[in-house]
C-alpha positions as CSV (number, residue, x, y, z in Angstrom):
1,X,84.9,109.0,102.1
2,X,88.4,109.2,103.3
3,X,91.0,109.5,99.9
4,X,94.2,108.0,99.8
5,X,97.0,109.5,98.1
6,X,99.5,106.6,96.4
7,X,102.4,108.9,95.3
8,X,103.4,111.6,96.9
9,X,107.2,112.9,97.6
10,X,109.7,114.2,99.9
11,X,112.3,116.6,98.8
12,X,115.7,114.8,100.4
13,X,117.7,116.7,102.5
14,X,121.3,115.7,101.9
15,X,122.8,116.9,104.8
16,X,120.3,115.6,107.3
17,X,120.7,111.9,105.4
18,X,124.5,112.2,105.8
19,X,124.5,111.8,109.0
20,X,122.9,108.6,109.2
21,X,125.6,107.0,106.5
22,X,128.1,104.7,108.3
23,X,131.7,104.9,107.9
24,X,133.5,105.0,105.8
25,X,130.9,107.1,103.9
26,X,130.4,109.6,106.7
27,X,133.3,111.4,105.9
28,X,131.6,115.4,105.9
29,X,130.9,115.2,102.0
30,X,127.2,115.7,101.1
31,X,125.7,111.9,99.7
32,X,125.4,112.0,95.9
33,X,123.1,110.4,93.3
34,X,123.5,109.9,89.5
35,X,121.0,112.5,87.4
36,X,117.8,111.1,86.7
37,X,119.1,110.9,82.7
38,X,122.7,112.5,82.4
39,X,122.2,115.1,80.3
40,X,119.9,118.1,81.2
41,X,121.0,120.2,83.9
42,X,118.4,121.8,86.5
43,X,118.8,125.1,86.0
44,X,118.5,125.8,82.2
45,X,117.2,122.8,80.2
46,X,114.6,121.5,82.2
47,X,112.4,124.9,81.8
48,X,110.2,126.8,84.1
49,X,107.8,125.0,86.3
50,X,104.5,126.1,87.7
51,X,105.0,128.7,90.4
52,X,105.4,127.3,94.0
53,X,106.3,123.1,92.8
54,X,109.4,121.4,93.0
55,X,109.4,123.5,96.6
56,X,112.8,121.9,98.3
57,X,111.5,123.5,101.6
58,X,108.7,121.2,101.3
59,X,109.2,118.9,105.4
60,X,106.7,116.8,107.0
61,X,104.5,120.2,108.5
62,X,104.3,121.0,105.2
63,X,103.2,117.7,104.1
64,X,100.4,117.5,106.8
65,X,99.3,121.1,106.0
66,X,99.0,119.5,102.2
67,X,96.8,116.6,103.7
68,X,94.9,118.8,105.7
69,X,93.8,121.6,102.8
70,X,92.8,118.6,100.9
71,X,91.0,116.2,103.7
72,X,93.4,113.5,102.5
73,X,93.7,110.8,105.4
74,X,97.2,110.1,104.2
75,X,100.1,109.7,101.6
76,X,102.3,107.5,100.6
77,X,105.7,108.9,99.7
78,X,108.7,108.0,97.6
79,X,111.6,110.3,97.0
80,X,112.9,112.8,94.4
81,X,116.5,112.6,93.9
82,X,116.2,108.6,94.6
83,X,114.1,108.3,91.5
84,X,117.9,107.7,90.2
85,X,119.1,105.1,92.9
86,X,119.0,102.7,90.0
87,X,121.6,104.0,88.0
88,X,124.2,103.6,91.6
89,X,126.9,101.4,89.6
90,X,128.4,101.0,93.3
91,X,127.4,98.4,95.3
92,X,128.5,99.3,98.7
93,X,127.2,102.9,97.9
94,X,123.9,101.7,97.4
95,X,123.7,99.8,100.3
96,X,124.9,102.5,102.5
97,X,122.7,105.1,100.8
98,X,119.5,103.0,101.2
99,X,119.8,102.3,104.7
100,X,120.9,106.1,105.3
101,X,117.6,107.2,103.4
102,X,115.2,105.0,105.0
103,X,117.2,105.4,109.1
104,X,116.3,109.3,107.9
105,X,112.4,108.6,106.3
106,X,111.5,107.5,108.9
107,X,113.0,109.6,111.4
108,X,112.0,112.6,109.8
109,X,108.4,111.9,108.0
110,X,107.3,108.4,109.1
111,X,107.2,108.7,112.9
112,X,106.0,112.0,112.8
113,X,102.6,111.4,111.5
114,X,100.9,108.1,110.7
115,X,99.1,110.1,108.0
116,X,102.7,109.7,106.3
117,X,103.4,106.7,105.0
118,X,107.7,105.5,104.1
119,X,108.6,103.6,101.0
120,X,111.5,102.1,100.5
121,X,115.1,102.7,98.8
122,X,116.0,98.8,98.5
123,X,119.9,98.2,96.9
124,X,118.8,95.7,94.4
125,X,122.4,95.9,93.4
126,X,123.1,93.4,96.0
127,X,120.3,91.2,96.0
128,X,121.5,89.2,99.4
129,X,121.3,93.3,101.0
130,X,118.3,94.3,99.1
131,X,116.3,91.7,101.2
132,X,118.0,92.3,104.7
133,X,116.9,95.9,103.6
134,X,113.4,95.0,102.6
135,X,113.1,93.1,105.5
136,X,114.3,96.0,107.7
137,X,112.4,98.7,106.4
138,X,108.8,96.7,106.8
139,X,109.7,95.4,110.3
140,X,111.3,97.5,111.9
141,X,110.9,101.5,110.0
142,X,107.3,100.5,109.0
143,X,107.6,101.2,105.7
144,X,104.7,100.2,103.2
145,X,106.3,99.6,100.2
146,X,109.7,99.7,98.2
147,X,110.7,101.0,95.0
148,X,111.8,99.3,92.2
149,X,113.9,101.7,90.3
150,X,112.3,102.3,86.6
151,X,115.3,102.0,85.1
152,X,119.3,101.9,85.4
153,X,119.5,98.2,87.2
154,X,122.4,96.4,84.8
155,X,119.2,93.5,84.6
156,X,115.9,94.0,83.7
157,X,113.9,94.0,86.8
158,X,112.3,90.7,85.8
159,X,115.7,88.6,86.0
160,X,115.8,85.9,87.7
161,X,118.6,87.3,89.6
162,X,116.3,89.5,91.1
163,X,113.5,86.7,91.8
164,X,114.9,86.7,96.1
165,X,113.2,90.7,96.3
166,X,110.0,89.4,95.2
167,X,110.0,86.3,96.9
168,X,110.5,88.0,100.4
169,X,108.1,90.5,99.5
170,X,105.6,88.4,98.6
171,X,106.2,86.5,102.1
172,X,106.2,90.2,103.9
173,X,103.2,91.4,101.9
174,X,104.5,94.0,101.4
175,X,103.9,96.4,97.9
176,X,106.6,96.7,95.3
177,X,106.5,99.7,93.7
178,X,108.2,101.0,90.0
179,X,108.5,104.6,89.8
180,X,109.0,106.6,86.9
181,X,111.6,109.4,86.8
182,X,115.0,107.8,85.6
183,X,115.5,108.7,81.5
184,X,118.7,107.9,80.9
185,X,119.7,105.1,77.9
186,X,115.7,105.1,76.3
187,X,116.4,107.5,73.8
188,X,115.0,110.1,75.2
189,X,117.5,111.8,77.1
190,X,119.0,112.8,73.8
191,X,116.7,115.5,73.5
192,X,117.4,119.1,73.4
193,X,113.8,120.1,75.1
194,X,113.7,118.2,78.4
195,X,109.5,118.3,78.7
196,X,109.8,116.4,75.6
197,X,112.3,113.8,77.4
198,X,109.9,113.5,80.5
199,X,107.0,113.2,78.3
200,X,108.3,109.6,77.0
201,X,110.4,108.8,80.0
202,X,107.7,108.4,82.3
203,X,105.6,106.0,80.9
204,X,107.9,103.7,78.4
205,X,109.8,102.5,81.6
206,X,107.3,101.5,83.1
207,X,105.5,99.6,79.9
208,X,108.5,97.8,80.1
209,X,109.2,96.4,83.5
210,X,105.3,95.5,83.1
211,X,105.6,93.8,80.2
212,X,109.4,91.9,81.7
213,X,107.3,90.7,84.9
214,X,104.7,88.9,82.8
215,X,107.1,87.7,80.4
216,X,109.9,86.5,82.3
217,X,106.8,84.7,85.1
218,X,107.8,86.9,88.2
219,X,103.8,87.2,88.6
220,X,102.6,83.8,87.9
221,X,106.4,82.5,90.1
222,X,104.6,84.6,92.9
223,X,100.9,85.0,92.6
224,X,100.3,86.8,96.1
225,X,102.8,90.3,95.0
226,X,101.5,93.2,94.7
227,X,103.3,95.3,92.1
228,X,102.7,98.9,91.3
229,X,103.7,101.2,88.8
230,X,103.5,105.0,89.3
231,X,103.8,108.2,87.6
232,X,103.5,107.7,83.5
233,X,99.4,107.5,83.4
234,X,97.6,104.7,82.0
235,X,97.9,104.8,78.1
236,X,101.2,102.5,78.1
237,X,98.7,99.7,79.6
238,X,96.5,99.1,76.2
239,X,99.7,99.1,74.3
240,X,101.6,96.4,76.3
241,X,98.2,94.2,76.2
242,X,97.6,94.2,72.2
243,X,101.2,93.8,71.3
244,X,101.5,90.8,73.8
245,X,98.1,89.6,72.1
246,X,99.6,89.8,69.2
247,X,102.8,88.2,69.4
248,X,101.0,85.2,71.5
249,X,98.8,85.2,67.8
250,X,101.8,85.3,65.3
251,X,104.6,83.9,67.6
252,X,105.8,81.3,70.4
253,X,105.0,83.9,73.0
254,X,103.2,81.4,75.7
255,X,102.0,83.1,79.0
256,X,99.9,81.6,81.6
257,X,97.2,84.0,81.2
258,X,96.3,86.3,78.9
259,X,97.9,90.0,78.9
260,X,95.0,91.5,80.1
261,X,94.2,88.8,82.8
262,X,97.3,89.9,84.9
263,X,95.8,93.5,85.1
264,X,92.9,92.2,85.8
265,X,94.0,90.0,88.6
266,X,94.1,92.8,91.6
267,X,97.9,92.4,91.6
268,X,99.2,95.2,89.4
269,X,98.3,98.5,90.1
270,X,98.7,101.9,88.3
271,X,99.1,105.5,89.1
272,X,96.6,108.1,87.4
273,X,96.2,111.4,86.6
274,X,92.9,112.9,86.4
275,X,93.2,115.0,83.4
276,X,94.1,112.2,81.3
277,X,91.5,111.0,78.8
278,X,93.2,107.8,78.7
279,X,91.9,106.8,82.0
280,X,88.1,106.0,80.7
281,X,89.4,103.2,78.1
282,X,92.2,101.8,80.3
283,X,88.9,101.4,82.8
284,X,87.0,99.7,79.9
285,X,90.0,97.5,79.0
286,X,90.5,96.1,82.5
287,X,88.4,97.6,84.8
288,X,89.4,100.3,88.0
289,X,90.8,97.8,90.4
290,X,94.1,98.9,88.9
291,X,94.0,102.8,89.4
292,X,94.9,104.8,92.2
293,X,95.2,108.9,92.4
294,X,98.9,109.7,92.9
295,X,99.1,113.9,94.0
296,X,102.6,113.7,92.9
297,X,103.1,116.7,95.8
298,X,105.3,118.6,95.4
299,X,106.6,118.3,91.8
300,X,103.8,119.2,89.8
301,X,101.0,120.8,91.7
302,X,101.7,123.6,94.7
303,X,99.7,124.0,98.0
304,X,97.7,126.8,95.9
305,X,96.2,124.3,93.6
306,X,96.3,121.2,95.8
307,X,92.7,120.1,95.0
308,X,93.3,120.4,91.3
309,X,93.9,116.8,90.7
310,X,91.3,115.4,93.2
311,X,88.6,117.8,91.4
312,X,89.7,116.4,88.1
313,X,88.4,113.2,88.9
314,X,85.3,113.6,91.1
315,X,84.3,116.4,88.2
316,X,84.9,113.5,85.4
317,X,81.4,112.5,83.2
318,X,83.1,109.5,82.0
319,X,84.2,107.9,85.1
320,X,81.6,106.0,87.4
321,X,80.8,106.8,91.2
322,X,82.6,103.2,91.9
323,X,85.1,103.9,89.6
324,X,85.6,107.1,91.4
325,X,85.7,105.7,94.9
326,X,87.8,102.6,94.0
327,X,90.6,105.5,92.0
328,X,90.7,107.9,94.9
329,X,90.3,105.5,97.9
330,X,89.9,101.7,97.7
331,X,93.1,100.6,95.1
332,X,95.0,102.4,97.0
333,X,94.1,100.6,100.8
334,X,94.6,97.4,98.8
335,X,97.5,98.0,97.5
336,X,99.1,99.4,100.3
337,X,97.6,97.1,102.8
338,X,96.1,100.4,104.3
């Protein structure tokens, strides 16, 4: 069996995307992002990491030597500083950016190897743009997804404003992906011990965009998307499914299907982690359609311990062999259209 990693990243080179910007933004300044939450600073908040992660030298050798060592047939990979792009206020900035990044994805990553797979930095702050982006990056860069930033957007994610993005990727079939990584404005980036502020930052965004996109009828508007949702585990999904139950029991909350249906129905899909015990009961709740092994290389494991989080999950007692194969291989094709 040939496993698929879901969520993987490249380490942006500034200078290299720079020169893909059009004018006026090519002006010899290095492109800049907002901080992923406006408060902690790199070098002395955020704590040590474990030795050889976060490795900014990390290029596309690298990331084939990493699929090699671990006999994964490919990855699919989003960025690191663009976990922010949603807080870009700018318009024009994020339009310019986006097409810089992806010109330089797949440039650099993308045409290299087919065993690296592009997703997308789409400017949902121009919706009209976002879709000529979309619609670029899938036809022409071969990209296999976009992200939907977690957080920062002036609308929730499920506005109707935003309805055009899905709509085109739904006729593309093409995956949709929310990322975690962006803390700023949840209350959590007013803590003094950033771990603290990445242990809640993770996972809340993404219980809310979730619970916006069955809500607000983005999934039922479009029943052929594929939306994913990467990078805060799996323990946010029984919370957002027994507190829609309940407000569907004690209020006017009326959905076309029941919470649980809509992760059931091979249309949302959700990153794992091996170690967490979380996984087993998210599996019980709505089965392991849903789950897909992200590596997250190279921001929490090195090349030294790249089979840490593979092992986690083949060495798991309370996990089928399905289970297994569908969480390290299967979701992950499906989703993807791999």
């Amino acid at each position: 069996m040939r496993f698929l990693d879901a969520d993987g990243h490249i380490m942006e080179n500034l200078e290299q995307i720079g020169r893909y910007l059009h004018a006026p933004y090519q002006d010899g300044r290095l492109p800049s992002l907002p901080s992923l939450d406006r408060f902690h600073v790199p070098t002395n908040t955020r704590g040590p990491r474990r030795e050889g992660t976060f490795d900014r030298t990390v290029d596309a050798q690298r990331w084939l030597e990493f699929l090699d060592r671990t006999e994964l047939e490919c990855s699919v990979l989003y960025p690191t500083t663009g976990l922010a792009f949603g807080q870009v206020v700018y318009p024009d900035w994020a339009i310019a950016y986006a097409h810089a990044y992806n010109t330089w994805l797949h440039e650099h990553y993308v045409t290299v190897s087919p065993r690296l797979k592009g997703v997308a930095l789409i400017p949902m702050q121009d919706v009209p743009k976002a879709v000529q982006e979309l619609r670029r990056a899938v036809t022409e860069l071969g990209m296999v997804a976009a992200m939907i930033p977690s957080n920062g957007l002036a609308r929730h994610v499920s506005h109707r404003e935003y309805w055009p993005i899905y709509e085109e990727a739904e006729r593309l079939d093409v995956a949709l992906a929310v990322h975690g990584g962006a803390y700023a404005q949840l209350g959590f980036d007013s803590f003094t011990v950033f771990p603290a502020t990445r242990a809640l930052g993770m996972p809340f965004p993404l219980a809310i965009a979730a619970t916006g996109l069955i809500v607000d009828g983005v999934l039922d508007a479009y029943p052929n998307l594929r939306i994913g949702f990467l990078e805060g585990g799996t323990d946010w999904i029984p919370m957002v499914i027994d507190r829609l139950e309940r407000e569907r029991e004690y209020s006017d909350l009326s959905l076309a299907a029941a919470p649980e249906a809509y992760f059931r129905s091979g249309r949302m899909f959700v990153g794992c982690e091996g170690n967490e015990r979380g996984l087993s009961y998210a599996v019980q709740r709505v089965g392991p359609e849903p789950f897909m092994f992200c590596s997250d290389f190279p921001h929490e494991i090195s090349m030294d311990n790249c089979m840490e989080e593979i092992d986690e999950i083949l060495e798991r007692t309370d996990l089928e062999q399905a289970a297994k194969t569908a969480i390290l291989s299967d979701n992950a094709r499906a989703f993807y259209k791999i």
